[in-house]
C-alpha positions as CSV (number, residue, x, y, z in Angstrom):
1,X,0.0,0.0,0.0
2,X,1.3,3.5,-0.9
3,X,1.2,6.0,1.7
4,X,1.9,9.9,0.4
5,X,2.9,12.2,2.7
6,X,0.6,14.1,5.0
7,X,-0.2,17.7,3.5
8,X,-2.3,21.0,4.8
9,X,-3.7,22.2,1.6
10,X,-6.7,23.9,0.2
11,X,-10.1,21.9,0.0
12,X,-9.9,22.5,-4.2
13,X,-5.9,20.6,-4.0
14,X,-7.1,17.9,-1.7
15,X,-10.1,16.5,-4.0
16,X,-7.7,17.4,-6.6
17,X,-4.9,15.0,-5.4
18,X,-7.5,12.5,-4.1
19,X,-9.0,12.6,-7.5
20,X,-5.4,12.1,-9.1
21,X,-4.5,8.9,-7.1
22,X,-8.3,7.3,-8.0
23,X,-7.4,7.7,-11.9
24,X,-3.8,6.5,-11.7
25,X,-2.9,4.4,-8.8
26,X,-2.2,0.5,-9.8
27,X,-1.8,-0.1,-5.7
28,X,-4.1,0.4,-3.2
29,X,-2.7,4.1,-1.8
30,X,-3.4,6.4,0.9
31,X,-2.9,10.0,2.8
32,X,-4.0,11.7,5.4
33,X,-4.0,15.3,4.8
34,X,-5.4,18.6,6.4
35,X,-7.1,22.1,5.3
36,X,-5.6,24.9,5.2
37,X,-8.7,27.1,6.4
38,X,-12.3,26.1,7.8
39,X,-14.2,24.5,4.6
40,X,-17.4,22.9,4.2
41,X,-18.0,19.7,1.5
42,X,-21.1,18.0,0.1
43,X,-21.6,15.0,-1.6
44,X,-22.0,14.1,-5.2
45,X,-25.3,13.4,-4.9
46,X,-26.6,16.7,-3.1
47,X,-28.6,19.3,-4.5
48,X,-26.8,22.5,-4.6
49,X,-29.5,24.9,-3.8
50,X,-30.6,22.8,-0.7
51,X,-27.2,23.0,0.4
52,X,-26.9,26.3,0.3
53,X,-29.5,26.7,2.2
54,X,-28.7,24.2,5.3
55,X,-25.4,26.1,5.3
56,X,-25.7,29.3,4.7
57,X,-23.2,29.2,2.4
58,X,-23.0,30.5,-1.4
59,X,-21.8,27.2,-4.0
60,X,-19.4,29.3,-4.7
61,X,-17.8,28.6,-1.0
62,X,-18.5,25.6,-1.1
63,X,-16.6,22.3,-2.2
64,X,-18.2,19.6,-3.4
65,X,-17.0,16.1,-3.2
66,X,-16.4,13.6,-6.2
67,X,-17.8,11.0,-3.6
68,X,-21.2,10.9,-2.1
69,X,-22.3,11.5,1.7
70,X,-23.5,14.4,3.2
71,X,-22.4,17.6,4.3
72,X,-19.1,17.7,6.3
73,X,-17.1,21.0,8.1
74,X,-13.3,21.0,7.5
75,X,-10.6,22.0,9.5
76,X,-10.5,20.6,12.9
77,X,-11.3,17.0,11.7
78,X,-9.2,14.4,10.7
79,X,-9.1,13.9,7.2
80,X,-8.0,10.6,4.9
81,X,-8.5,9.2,1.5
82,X,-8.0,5.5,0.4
83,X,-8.4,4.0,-3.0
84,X,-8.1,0.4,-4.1
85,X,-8.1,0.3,-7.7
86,X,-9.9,-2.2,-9.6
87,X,-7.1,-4.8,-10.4
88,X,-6.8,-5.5,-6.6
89,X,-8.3,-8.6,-4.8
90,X,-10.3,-6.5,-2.4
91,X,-11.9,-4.3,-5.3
92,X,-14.7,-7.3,-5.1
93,X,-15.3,-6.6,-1.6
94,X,-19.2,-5.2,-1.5
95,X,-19.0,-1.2,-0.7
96,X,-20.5,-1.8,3.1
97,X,-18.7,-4.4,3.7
98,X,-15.6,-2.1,2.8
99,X,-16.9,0.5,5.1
100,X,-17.5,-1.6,7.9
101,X,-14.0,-2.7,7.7
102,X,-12.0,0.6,7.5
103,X,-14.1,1.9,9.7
104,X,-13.0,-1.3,12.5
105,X,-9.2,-0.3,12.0
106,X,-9.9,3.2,12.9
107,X,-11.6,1.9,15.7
108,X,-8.6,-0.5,16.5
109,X,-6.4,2.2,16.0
110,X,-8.3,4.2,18.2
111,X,-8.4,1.3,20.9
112,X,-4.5,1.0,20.9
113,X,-4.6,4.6,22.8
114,X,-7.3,3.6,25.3
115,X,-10.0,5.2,23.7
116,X,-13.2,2.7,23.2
117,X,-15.9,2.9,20.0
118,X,-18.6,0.8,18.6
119,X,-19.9,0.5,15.1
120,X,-23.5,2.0,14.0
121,X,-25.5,-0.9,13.7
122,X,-26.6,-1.0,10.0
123,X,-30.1,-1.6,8.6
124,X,-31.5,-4.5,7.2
125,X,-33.2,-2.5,4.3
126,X,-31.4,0.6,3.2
127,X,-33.7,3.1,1.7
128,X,-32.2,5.3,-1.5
129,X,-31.9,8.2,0.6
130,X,-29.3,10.9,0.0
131,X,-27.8,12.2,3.3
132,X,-27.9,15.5,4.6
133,X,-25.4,16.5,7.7
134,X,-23.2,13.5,7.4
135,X,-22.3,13.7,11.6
136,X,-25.9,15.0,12.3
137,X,-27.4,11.7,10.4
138,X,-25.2,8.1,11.2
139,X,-25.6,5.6,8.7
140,X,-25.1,1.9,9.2
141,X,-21.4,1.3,9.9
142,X,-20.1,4.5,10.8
143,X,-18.0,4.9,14.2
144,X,-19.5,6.2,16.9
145,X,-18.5,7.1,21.0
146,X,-18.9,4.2,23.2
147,X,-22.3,4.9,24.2
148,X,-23.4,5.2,20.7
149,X,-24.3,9.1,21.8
150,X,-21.9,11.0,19.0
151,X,-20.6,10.2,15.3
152,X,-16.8,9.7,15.8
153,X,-16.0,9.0,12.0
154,X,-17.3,8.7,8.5
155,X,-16.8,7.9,4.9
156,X,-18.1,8.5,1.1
157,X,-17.6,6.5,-1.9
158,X,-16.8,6.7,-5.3
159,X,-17.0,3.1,-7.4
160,X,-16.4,2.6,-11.2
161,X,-14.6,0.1,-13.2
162,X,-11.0,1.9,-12.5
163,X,-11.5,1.5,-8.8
164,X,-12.7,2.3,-5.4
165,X,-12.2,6.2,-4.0
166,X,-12.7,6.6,-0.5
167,X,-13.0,10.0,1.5
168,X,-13.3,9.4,5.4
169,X,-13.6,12.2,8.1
170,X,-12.7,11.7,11.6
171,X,-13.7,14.1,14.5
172,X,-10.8,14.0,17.1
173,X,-12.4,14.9,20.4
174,X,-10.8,17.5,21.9
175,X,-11.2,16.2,26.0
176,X,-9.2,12.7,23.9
177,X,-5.4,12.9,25.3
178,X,-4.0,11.5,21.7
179,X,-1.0,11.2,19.7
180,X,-2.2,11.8,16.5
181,X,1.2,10.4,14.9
182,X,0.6,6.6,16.5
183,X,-3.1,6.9,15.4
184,X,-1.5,7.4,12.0
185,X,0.6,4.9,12.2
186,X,-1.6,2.4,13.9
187,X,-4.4,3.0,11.3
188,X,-1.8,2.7,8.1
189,X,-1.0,-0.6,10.4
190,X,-4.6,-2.2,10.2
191,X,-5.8,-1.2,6.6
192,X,-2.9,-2.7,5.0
193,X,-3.4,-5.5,7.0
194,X,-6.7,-5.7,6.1
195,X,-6.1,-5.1,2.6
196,X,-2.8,-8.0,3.1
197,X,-0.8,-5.4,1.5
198,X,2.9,-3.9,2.4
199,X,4.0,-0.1,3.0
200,X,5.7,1.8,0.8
201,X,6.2,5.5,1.9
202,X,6.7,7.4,-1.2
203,X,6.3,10.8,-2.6
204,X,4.4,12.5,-5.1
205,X,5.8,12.2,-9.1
206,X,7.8,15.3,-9.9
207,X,5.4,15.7,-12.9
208,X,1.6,16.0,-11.4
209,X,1.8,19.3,-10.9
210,X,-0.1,20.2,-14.1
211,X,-2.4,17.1,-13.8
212,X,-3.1,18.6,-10.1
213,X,-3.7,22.0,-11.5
214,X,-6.1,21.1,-14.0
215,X,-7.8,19.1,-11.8
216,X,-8.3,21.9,-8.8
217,X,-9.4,24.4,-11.7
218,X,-12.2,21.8,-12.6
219,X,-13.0,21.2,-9.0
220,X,-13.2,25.1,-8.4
221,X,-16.1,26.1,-12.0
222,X,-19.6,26.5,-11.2
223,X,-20.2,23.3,-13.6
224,X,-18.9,21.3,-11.6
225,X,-20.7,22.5,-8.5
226,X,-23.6,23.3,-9.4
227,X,-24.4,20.3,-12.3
228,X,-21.4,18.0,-11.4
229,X,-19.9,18.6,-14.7
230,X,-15.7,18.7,-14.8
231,X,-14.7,19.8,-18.8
């Protein structure tokens, strides 16, 4: 599994490097990355206008996510993106069962500092609902506290024929005495274990940095915000 280094970046350059690795990675890869000021996201599947209105928040300030979900604030959480591409053994791994799964190394990772969750039990019958305040509404599988009282962590999806993208948020408690650096490490620990795949540290390609442009200035248009259209 690849592992790019962390960043604190822009909420355009972040989908725009998530973005990047979905399209080209031939390993499963992931980073962990920050923002560089106090963003909000929505999903793929979320109507602009209604959006706008939960937030109080012009499109134009917004970001919205290549990957579904709901609406998520940036900035104090922890952010991650994962993608297994479609040539590897767990790309036939049904999407909630994915979730479930990434979502259990956090909370391992979590339960190597001392610090208990539990999973959000998940349906039976899951209705075609598009989310709205993705840590005001848990969904089946997300991480919650220990007494199932707050929404510790959760993810969006992307799927297609070239691979899996995955998006995950995590909201690091502030009363949590935590070393965000062995979370890191123990999480990076358990997905590639769960994924039976090595770590490779590596670094971005010194010639991205026009794919990465390209990308952000697609992410940023009103086309793609508004009707999901990247040209």
């Amino acid at each position: 599994m690849l592992i790019y280094p962390n960043a604190k970046e822009s909420g355009l350059i972040n989908m725009a490097k998530d973005w990047l690795l979905f399209e080209k990675a031939d390993l499963p890869s992931f980073r962990h990355y920050h923002w560089s000021s106090k963003e909000t996201s929505f999903g793929y599947g979320q109507d602009w206008k209604w959006v706008e209105k939960i937030t109080n928040k012009s499109v134009e300030k917004l970001i919205r996510r290549p990957t579904g979900g709901g609406i998520v604030k940036h900035g104090d959480d922890w952010t991650y993106c994962l993608v297994i591409p479609g040539v590897h053994h767990a790309f036939s791994m049904p999407p909630l069962d994915l979730y479930k799964q990434v979502h259990l190394c956090i909370s391992s990772a979590l339960a190597k500092q001392d610090l208990v969750t539990t999973l959000q039990p998940c349906p039976k019958e899951k209705g075609k609902i598009i989310p709205g305040d993705c840590f005001e509404e848990p969904v089946g599988w997300d991480l919650m506290s220990f007494d199932s009282s707050k929404k510790i962590a959760g993810a969006a999806m992307k799927r297609s024929r070239k691979g899996v993208l995955l998006q995950g948020t995590i909201i690091m408690d502030k009363s949590w005495t935590l070393s965000r650096k062995k979370f890191q490490e123990s999480l990076i620990h358990y997905i590639s274990e769960m994924l039976n795949e090595k770590i490779d540290h590596v670094n971005w390609p010194n010639n991205v940095s026009s794919d990465i442009d390209k990308l952000q200035n697609q992410f940023a248009t009103l086309e793609w915000k508004k009707n999901r259209i990247r040209n």
